[in-house]
Each structure stands twice: as structure tokens, then as C-alpha cells.
C-alpha positions as CSV (number, residue, x, y, z in Angstrom):
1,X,5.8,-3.8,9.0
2,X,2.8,-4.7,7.8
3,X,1.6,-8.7,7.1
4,X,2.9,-10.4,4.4
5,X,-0.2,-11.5,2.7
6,X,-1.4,-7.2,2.9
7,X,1.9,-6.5,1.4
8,X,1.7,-9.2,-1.4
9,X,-1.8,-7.8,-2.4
10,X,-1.5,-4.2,-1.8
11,X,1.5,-4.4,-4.3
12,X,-0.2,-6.2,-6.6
13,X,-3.7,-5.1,-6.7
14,X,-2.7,-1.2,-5.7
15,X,0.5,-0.6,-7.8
16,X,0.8,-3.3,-10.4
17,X,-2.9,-3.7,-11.5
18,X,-3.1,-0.1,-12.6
19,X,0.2,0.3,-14.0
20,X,-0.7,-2.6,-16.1
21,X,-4.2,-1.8,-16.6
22,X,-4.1,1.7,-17.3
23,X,-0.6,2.6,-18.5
24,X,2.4,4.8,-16.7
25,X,0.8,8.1,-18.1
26,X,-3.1,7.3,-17.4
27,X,-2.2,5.9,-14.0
28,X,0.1,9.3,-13.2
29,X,-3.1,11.0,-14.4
30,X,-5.5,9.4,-12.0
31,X,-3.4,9.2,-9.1
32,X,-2.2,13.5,-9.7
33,X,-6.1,14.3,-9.9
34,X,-6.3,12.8,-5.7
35,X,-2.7,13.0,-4.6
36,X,-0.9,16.1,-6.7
37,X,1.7,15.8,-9.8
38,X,4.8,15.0,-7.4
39,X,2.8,12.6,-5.3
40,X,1.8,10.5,-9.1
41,X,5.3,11.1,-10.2
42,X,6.3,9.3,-7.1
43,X,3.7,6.8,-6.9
44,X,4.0,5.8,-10.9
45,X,7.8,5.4,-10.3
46,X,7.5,3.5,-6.8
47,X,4.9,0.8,-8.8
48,X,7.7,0.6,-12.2
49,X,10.4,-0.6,-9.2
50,X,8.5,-2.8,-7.9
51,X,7.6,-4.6,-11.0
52,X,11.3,-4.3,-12.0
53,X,12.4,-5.6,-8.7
54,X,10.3,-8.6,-9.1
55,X,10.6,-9.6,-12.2
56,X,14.7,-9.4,-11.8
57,X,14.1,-11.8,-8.6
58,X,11.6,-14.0,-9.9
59,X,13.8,-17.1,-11.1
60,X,11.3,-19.9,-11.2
61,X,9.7,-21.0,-14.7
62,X,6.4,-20.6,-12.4
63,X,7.3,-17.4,-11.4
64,X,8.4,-15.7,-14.6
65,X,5.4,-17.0,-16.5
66,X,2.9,-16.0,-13.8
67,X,5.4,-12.2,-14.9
68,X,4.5,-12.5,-18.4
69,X,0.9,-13.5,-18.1
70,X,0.2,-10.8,-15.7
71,X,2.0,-8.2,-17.9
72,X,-0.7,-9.3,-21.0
73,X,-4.0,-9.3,-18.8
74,X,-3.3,-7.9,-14.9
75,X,-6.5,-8.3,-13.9
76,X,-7.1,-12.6,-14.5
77,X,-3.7,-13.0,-13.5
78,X,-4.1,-10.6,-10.0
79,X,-4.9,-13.8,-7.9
80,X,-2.1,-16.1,-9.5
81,X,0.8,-13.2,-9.4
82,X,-0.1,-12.3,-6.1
83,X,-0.2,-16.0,-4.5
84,X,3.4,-16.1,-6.1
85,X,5.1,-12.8,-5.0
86,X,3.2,-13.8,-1.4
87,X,5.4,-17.2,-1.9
88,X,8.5,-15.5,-2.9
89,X,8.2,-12.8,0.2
90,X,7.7,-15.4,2.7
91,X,10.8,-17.3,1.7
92,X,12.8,-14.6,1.2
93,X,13.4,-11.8,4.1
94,X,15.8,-9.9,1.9
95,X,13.6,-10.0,-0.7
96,X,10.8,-8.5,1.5
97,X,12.7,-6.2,3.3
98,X,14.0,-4.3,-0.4
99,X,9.3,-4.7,-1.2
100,X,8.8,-3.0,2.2
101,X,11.2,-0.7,2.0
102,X,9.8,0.4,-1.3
103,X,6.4,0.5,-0.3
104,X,7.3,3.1,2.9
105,X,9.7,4.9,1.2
106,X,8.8,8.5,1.4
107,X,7.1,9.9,-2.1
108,X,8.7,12.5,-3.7
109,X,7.1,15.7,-3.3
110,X,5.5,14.6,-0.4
111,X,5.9,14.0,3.3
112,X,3.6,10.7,2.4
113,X,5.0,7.2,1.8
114,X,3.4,5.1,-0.9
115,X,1.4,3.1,1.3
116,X,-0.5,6.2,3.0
117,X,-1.3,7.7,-0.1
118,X,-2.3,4.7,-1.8
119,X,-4.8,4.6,1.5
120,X,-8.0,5.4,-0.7
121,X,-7.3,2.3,-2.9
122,X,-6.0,0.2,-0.3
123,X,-8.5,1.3,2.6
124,X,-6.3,0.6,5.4
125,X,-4.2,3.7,7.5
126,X,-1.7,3.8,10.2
127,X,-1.9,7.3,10.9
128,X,-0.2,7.2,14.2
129,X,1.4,10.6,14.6
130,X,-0.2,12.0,11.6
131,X,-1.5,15.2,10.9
132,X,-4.3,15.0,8.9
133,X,-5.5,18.6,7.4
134,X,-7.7,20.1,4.0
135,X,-9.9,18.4,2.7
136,X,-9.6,15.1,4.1
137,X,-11.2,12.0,5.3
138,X,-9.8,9.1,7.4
139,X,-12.1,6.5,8.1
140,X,-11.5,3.2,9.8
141,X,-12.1,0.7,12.3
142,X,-10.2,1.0,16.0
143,X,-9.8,-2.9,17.2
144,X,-8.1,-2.7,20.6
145,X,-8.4,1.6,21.8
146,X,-6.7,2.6,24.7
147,X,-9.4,3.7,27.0
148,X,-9.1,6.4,29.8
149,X,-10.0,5.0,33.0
150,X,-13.6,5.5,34.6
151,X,-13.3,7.5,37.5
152,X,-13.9,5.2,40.8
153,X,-17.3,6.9,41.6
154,X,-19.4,7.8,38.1
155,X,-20.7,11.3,40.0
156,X,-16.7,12.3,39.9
157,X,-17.0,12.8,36.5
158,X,-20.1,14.5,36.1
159,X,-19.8,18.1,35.8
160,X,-22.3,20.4,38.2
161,X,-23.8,17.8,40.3
């Protein structure tokens, strides 16, 4: 599961920005051109549940008018609707768990959830026990690697001494 503060902004920024911004059918377009028709399909559809799942738990005057101001202009109102889905995810596990669970959920299509594929916009991958293959890139930033251990003598591993 990944951090509540990631998740609040990656469905924001990643799925709801361009939605808003660009439109279901531009959006699809963009996102088929990197990822395949399915894979937009998907992608487009994953971003209109989200939305629809937050707006139909947002409850608080704050929250439903931070809804309708982002809907009008996504990209001033990024900051304020994300600080107040962040809010609403960290006081409600249910809540959190239904945003999670859409964000992994396997893309139509595809063998890829959301998340992965939205990995060029969102620049963060867990590919553990991923096949990576075509023409692809994965670039990132390894913070704790499992290291083999050194042999007890350095000449051990040295080949042809």
C-alpha cells in the first residue's frame, strides 16, 4: 500500500488533473498513444470512478466546494483538492481502502494496474516481480539493496589469480 500523502496526490495530479484538464476523449488519446487503446480505456474509466467516488463521499461544505472548484479550474485547485482528499483518506480507512483498491486494480486490457502504467507521469515503480520487455525504460532510485555478501578473502572472488 502505498503512503497516504503519494496516494492523495497521484490521484489527484495523475488521474483527475487530466481528466479535468484535457477531457475523457483527449486524455484516452494521450494515454492510448504510451499505453495502447485498452490500457486508456481502462485508465480514463479508473480516473471517472475515482472522481465519482469522491465526490459521492465528500460530505463537508469544505469538501464539496473544494469538488466544484476543482471541476471549473483543476490545475489552481490541485493543491487545495488534494490536501482535502489527503484529509478525508486519513480519517477514513474504508474510504481509502475502496481509492487503493481502485488505483491497483488491474487495467483492462492489460496485465498492468493503474498505478504502473500511470508510472511515466507519476515517476515512481514497484516492479518487484515484473517483467519488463519492448521498448521500455524503468528508471529509479534503489534506497536500501540487498547486497550479496563479499567473500571473506577479496582474491576468492577474483577470477584467474
Amino acid at each position: 500500500m502505498i503512503e497516504i500523502a503519494l496516494l492523495a496526490t497521484t490521484v489527484v495530479s495523475k488521474f483527475l488533473v487530466p481528466l479535468f484538464t484535457k477531457g475523457k476523449d483527449e486524455f484516452t488519446d494521450d494515454l492510448a498513444k504510451t499505453g495502447g487503446k485498452a490500457a486508456a480505456d481502462g485508465l480514463v474509466k479508473t480516473a471517472q470512478e475515482l472522481w465519482r467516488r469522491i465526490t459521492g463521499r465528500f460530505s463537508k461544505d469544505n469538501e464539496k466546494s473544494a469538488a466544484t472548484l476543482f471541476e471549473t479550474d483543476p490545475e489552481d485547485m490541485q493543491k487545495v483538492m488534494t490536501k482535502v482528499l489527503q484529509q478525508r483518506l486519513e480519517d477514513d480507512a474504508d474510504f481509502r481502502k475502496q481509492i487503493q483498491d481502485l488505483v491497483d486494480t488491474p487495467v483492462a486490457g492489460t496485465s498492468q494496474t493503474s498505478w504502473q502504467l500511470m508510472g511515466e507521469y507519476v515517476g515512481a515503480v514497484d516492479a518487484r516481480n515484473a517483467t519488463i520487455s519492448g521498448n521500455a525504460s524503468v528508471s529509479g532510485l534503489v534506497v536500501n539493496p540487498a547486497r550479496p555478501s563479499a567473500p571473506a578473502n577479496p582474491k576468492d572472488g577474483e577470477a584467474g589469480s
